[in-house]
C-alpha positions as CSV (number, residue, x, y, z in Angstrom):
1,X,0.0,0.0,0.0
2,X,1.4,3.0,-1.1
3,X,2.2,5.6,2.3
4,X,1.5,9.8,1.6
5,X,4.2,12.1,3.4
6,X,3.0,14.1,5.6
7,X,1.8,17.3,4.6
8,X,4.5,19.3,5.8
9,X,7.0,17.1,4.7
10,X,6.0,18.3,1.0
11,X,5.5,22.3,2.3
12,X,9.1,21.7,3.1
13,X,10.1,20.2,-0.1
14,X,7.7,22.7,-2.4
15,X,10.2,25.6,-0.5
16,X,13.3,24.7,-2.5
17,X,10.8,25.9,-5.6
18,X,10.9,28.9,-4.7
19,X,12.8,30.6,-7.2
20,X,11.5,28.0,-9.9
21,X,8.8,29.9,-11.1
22,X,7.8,27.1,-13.8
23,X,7.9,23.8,-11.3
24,X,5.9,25.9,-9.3
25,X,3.3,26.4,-11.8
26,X,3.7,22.4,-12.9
27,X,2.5,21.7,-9.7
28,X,-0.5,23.3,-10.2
29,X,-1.6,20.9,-12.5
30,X,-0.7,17.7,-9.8
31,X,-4.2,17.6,-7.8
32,X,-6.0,19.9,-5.3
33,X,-3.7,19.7,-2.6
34,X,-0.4,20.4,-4.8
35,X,-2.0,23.1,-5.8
36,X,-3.0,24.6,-2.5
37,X,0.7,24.4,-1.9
38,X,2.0,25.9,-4.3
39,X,-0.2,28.9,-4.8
40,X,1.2,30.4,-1.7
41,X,4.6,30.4,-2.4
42,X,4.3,31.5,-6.0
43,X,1.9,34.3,-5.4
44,X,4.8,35.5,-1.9
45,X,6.1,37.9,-4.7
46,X,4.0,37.5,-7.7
47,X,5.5,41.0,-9.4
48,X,9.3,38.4,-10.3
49,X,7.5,37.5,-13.6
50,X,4.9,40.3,-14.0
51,X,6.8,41.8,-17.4
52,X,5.1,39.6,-19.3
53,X,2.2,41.1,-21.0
54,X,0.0,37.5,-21.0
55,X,1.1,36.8,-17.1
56,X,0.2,40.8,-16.6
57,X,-3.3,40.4,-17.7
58,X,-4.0,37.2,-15.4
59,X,-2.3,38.6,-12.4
60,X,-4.4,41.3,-12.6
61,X,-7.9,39.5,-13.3
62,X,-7.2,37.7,-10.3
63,X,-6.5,40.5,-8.5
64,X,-10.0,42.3,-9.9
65,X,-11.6,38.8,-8.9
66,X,-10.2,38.7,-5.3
67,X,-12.0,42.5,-4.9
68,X,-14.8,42.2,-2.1
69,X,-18.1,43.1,-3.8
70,X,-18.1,47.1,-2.3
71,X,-15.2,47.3,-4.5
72,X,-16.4,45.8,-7.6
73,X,-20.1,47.7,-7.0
74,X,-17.6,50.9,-6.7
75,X,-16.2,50.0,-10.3
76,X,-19.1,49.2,-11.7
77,X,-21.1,52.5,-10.7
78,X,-18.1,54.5,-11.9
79,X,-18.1,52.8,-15.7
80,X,-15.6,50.2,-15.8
81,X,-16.3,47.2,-16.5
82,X,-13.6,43.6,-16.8
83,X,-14.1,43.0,-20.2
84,X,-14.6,39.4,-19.3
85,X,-17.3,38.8,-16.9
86,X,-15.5,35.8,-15.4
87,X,-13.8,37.9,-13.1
88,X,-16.3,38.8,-11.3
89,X,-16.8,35.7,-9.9
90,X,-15.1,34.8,-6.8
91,X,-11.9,33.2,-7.0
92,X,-10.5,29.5,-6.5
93,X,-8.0,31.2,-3.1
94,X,-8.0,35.0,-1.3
95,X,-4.5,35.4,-3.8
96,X,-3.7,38.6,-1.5
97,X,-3.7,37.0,1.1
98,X,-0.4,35.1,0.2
99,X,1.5,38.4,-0.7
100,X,4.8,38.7,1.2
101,X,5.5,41.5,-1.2
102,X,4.2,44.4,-2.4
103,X,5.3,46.8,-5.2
104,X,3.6,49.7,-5.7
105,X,5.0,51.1,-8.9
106,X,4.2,47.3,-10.3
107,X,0.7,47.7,-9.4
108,X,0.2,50.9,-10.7
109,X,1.9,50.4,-13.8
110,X,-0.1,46.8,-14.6
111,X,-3.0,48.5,-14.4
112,X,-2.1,51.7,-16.6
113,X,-0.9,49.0,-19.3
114,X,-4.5,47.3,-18.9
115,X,-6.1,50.5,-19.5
116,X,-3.9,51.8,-22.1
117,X,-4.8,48.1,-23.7
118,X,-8.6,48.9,-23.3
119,X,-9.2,46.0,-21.5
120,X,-11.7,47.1,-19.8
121,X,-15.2,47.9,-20.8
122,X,-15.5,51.5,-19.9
123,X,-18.5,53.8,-20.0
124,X,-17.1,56.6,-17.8
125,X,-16.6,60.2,-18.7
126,X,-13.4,60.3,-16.2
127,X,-9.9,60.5,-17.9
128,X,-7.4,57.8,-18.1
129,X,-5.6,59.0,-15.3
130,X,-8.6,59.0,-12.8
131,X,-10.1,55.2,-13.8
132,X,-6.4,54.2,-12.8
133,X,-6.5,56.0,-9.4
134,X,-10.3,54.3,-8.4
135,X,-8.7,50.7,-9.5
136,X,-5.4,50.9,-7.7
137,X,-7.1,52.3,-4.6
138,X,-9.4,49.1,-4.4
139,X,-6.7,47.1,-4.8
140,X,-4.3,48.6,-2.9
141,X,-7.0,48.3,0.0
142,X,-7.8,44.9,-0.6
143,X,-3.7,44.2,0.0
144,X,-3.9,46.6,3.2
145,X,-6.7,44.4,4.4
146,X,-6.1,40.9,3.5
147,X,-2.0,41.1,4.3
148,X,-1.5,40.0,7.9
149,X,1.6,40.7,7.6
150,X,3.7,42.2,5.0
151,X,7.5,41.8,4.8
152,X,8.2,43.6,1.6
153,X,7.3,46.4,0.4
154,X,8.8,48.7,-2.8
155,X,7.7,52.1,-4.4
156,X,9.9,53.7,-6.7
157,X,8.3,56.9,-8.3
158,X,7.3,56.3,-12.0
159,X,10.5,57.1,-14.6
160,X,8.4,59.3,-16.8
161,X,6.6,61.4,-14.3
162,X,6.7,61.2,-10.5
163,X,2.9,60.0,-9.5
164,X,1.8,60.1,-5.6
165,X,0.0,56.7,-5.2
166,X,-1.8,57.3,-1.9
167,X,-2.3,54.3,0.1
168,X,-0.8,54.9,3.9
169,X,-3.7,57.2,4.8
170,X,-5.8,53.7,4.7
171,X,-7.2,52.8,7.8
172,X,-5.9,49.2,7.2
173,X,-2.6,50.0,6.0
174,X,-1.2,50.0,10.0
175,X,-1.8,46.1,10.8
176,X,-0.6,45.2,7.2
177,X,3.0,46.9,7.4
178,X,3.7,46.7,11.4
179,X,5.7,43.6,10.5
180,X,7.7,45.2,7.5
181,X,11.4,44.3,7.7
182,X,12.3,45.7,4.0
183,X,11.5,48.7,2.1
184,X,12.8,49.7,-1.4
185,X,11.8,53.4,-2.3
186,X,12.5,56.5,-4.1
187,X,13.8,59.6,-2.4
188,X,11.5,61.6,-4.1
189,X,8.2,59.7,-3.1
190,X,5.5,62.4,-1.4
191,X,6.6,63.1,2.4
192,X,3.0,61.9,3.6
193,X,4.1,58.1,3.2
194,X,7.9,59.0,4.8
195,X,6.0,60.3,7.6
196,X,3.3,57.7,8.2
197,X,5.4,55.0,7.8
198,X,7.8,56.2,10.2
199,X,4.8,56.3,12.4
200,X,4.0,52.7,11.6
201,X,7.5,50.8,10.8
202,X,10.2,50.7,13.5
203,X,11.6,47.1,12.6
204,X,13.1,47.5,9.3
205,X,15.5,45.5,8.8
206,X,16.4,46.2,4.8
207,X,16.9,49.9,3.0
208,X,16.9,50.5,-0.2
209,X,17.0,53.5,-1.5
210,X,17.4,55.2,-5.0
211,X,18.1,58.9,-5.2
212,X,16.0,61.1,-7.3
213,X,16.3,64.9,-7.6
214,X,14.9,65.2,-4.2
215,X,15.3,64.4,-1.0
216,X,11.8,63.9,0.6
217,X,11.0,65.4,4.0
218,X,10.1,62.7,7.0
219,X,13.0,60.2,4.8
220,X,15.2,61.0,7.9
221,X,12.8,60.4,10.5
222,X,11.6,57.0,8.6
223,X,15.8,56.1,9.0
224,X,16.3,57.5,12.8
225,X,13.3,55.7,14.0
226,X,14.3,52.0,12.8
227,X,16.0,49.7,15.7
228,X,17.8,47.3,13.9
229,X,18.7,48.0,10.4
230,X,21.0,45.5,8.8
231,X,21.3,45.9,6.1
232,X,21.3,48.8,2.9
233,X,21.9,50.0,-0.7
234,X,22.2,53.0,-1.9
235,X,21.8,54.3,-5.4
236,X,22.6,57.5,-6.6
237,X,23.7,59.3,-10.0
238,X,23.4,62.8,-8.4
239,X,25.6,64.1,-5.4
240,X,23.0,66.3,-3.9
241,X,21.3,65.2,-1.1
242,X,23.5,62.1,-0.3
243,X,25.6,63.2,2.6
244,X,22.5,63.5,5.0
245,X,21.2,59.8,4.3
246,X,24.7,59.3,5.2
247,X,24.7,60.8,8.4
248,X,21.5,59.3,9.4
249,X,23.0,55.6,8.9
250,X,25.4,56.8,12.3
251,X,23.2,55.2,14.5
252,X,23.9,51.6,13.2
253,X,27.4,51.6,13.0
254,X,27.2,48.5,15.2
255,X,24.1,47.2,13.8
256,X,24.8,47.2,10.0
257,X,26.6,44.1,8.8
258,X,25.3,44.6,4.7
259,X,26.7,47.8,2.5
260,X,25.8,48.1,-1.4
261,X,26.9,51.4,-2.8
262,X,25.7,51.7,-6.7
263,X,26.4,55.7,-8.4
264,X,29.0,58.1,-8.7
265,X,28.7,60.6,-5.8
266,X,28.4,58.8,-2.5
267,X,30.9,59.4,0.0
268,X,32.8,56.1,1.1
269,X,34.8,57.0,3.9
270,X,31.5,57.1,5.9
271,X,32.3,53.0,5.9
272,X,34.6,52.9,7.8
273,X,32.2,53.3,11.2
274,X,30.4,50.4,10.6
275,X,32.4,48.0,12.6
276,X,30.1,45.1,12.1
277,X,30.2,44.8,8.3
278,X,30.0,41.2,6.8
279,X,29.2,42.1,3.1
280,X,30.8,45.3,1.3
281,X,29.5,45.5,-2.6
282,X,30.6,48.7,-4.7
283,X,29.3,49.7,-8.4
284,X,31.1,52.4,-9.3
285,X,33.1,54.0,-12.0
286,X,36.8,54.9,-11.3
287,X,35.8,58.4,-10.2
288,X,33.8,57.0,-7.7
289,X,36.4,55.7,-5.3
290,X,38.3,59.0,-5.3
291,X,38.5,58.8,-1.2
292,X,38.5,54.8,-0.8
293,X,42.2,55.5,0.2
294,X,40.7,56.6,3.6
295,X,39.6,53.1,4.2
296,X,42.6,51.3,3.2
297,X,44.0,50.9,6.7
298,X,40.4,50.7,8.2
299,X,39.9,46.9,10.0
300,X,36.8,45.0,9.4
301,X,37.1,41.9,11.4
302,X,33.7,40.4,10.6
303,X,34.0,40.9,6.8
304,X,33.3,38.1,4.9
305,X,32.3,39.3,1.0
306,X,33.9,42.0,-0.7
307,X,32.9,42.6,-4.7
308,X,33.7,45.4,-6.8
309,X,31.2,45.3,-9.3
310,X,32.7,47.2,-12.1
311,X,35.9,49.0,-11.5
312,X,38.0,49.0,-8.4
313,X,40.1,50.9,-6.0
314,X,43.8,51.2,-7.0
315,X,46.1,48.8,-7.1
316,X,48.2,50.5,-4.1
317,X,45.0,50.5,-2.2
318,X,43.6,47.6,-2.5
319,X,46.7,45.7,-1.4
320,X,46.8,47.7,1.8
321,X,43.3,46.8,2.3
322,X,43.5,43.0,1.1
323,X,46.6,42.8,3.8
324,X,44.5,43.7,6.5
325,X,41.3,42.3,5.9
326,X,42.1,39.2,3.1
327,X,42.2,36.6,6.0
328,X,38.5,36.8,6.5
329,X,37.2,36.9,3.1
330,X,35.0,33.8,1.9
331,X,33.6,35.6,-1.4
332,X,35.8,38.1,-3.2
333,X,34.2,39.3,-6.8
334,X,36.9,41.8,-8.5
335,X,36.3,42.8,-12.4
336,X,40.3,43.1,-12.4
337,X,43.1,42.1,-15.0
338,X,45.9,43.4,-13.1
339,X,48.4,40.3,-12.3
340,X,49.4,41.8,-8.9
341,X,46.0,41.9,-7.7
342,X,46.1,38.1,-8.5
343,X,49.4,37.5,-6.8
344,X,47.9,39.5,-3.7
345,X,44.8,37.7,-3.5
346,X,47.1,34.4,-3.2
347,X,49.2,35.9,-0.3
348,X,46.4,37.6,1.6
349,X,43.3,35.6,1.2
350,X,44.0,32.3,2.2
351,X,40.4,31.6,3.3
352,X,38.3,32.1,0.3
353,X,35.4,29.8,-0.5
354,X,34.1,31.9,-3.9
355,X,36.4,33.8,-6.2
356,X,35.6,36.0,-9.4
357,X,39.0,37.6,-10.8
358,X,40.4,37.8,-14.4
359,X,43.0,35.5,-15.4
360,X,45.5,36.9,-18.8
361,X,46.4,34.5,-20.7
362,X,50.2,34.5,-19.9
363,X,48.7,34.1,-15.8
364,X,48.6,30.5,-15.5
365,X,50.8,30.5,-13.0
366,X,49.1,32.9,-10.6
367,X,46.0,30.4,-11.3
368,X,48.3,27.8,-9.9
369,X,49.4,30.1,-6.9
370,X,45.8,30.9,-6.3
371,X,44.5,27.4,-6.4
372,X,47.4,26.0,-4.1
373,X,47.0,28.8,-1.2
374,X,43.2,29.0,-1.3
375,X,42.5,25.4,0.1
376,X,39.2,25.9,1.0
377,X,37.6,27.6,-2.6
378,X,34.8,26.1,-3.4
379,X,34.0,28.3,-6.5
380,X,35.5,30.4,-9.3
381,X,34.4,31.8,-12.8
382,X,37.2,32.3,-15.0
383,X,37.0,34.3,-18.4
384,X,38.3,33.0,-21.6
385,X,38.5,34.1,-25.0
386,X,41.4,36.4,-27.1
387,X,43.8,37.3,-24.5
388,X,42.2,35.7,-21.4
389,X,43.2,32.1,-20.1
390,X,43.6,29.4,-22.9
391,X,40.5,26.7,-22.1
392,X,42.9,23.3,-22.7
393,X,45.6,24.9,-19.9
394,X,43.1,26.3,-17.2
395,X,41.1,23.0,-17.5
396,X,44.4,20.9,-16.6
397,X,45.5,23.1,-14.0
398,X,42.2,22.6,-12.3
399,X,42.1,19.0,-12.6
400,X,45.2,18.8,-10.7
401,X,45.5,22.0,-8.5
402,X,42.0,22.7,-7.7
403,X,41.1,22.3,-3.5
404,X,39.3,19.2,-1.9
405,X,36.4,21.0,-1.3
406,X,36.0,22.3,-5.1
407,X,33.1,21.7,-7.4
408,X,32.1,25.0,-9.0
409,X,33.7,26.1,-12.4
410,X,32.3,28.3,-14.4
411,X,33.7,29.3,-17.8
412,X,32.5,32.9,-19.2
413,X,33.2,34.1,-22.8
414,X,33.4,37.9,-22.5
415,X,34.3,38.7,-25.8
416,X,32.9,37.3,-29.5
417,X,35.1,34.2,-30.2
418,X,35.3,31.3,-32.5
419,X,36.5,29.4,-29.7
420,X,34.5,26.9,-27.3
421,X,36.0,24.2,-24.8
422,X,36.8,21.4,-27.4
423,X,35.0,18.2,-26.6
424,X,38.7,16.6,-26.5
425,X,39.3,18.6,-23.7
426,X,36.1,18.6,-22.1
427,X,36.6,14.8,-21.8
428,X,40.3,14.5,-20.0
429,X,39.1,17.3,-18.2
430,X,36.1,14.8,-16.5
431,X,38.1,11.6,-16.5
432,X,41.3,13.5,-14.8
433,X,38.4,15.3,-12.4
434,X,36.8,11.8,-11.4
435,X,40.2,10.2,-10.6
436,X,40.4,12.6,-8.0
437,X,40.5,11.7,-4.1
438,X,38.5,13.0,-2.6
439,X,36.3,12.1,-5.0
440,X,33.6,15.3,-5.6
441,X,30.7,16.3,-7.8
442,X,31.2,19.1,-10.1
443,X,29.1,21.6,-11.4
444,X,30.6,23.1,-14.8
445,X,29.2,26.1,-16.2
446,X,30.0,27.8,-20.0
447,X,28.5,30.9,-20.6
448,X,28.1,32.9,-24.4
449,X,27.9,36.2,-24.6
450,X,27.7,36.8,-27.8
451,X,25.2,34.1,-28.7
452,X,21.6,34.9,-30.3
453,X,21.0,34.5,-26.9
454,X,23.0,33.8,-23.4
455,X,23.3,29.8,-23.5
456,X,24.3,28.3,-20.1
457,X,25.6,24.7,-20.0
458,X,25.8,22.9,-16.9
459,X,27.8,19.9,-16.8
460,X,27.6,17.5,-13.7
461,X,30.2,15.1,-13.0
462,X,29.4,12.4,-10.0
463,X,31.4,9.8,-9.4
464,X,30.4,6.8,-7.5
């Protein structure tokens, strides 16, 4: 007789799915339970796969379906009409209710496109502009209301033209976002939901925030009244404005163990107070590390992941820094080609687990050096290509040098080439891997650029 796990024996297993939008939806299909399942952790953040105009139009008919009947009699006395009746029908599950996530600026645009789309069956005088307002205010409320307990929540102002979506003011709003432990926003959005927010959300543990033009009063406040941030990014391609968000972060210099800085006129010498940083990422052009130097003999003992995005400090600099605070990398991600770097990241950071660097092709050597001190990597993507690492060397150094632990290699073709890892190669390369002791799984990845499209081959080699 066949024996059915328990039921939260598969929630557990349905979790790993969580990023695989289309198992998710597979399971579906599977019966009424699977179903019930998955539903709720594909509709957690439902705006991942919302670009798509076909997936757009459902999201949002379920949404319209999931409306209590006030709001759809509100609709329907003010001219719109769903332009297929079925919607009006209740749906299979309350859908909000699963949000974990809310994005403002997706909801507003999804239903500006549906509109635009005349989707709807509309007999009201009321401009384009005003039908959008009524429809994201219903279902903005219908989120405020069915959300017991939203962790997510992003609102970055419109590109075109900076539109206030009001939605704080709602008298269910305060239950929904009591909980909220990340926020992604604009510095420009209208001070009224800075300043009820801060009235609302102490907890936040996540900041995000994107600098517009302005610099929105009760932004501040909304900063000075969290307890525990953790963890935040800043974006910014104008300097004004910047250096007081800056200052505000001063009160979780202990607190603060994740850093992102993506623009061109952030400070970065502020970085140097927050003791407890685990994670440092910068996306900058060279300009924007014109006073990194100030943190090159600055010790952060708990740092763990360092990645320079695009370009990096120089090379005097970094060595300074790498010298001091090497030992405790795990992840280091450097867009470099300088071979000193490569020598330094030998000498100074012995305990790496995950390594992006750039290889030339007469660097084989520091590949060894690399692959010889750094016994506990795990990881590495190696460019190849014109005057990168030839494919047939790399692959035999790594069959022979690479750590114990090892079994991630991926192999990323930056520039258009003719060449591809021969199938010669490919195979002494897996027959040298699997004589290996200890024998290890590996997981080999070849990515194209310059292919019609990006083409990712994963390779795995188990041996018994």
């Amino acid at each position: 007789m066949s024996r059915q796990l328990p039921a939260d024996c598969f929630s557990e297993i349905f979790e790993y799915f969580e990023n695989d939008k289309v198992t998710l939806r597979s399971c579906l299909l599977v019966n009424r339970f699977w179903c019930e399942l998955s539903v709720k952790i594909l509709w957690r953040n439902i705006w991942s796969f919302i670009h798509r105009s076909d997936i757009q139009l459902k999201i949002f008919n379920t949404l319209i379906s999931c409306l209590p009947n006030e709001s759809k009699q509100l609709l329907s006395k003010n001219g719109i009409f769903i332009s297929t009746s079925s919607t009006w029908k209740s749906s299979l599950f309350n859908y909000a209710s699963f949000c974990k996530v809310l994005s403002i600026h997706e909801i507003d645009q999804m239903i500006k496109r549906v509109l635009e789309n005349h989707q709807f069956a509309i007999t009201s005088p009321q401009s384009l502009d005003y039908n959008k307002y009524l429809l994201s205010q219903e279902i903005l409320k219908m989120f405020m209301n069915e959300i017991s307990s939203l962790k997510s929540l992003e609102y970055y102002s419109e590109r075109s033209k900076n539109e206030n979506i009001m939605f704080v003011h709602l008298s269910e709003t305060k239950n929904c976002l009591k909980d909220l432990t990340k926020l992604k926003c604009s510095s420009d959005i209208y001070s009224e939901f800075f300043f009820q927010l801060s009235q609302i959300c102490h907890n936040i543990q996540s900041l995000t925030i994107e600098f517009k033009d302005i610099i929105s009063n009760g932004l501040i406040d909304l900063i000075s009244l969290q307890n525990n941030l953790k963890n935040v990014t800043l974006k910014s391609e104008d300097k004004d404005g910047t250096e007081i968000i800056v200052s505000s972060l001063t009160k979780f210099s202990s607190s603060l163990t994740k850093l992102k800085i993506k623009g061109y006129y952030i400070p970065l010498s502020f970085i140097a107070m927050f003791t407890n940083l685990q994670e440092l990422v910068l996306s900058l052009e060279l300009s924007g590390f014109y006073d990194f130097n100030q943190l090159q003999y600055v010790n952060f003992p708990q740092l763990k992941v360092l990645k320079f995005l695009d370009e990096y400090p120089e090379v005097e600099v970094m060595i300074k820094f790498l010298e001091i605070n090497g030992k405790n990398l795990n992840e280091l991600y450097m867009h470099n080609n300088d071979k000193i770097l490569n020598l330094i990241i030998a000498k100074f950071c012995p305990n790496l687990k995950s390594l992006f660097t750039i290889f030339m092709d007469d660097e084989i050597e520091n590949l060894k050096l690399i692959l010889n001190n750094c016994q506990y990597l795990e990881s590495i993507k190696i460019w190849c290509g014109d005057y990168y690492l030839n494919e047939k060397d790399f692959l035999e150094v790594f069959a022979k040098y690479s750590p114990k632990n090892f079994y991630k290699l991926e192999i990323f073709y930056a520039y258009k080439v003719s060449l591809e890892v021969p199938s010669d190669d490919l195979e002494n390369f897996f027959l040298s891997w699997k004589s290996r002791i200890p024998q290890k799984p590996l997981s080999l990845i070849i990515i194209d650029k310059y292919s019609d499209f990006i083409s990712l081959k994963e390779f795995g080699v188990w041996t018994e």
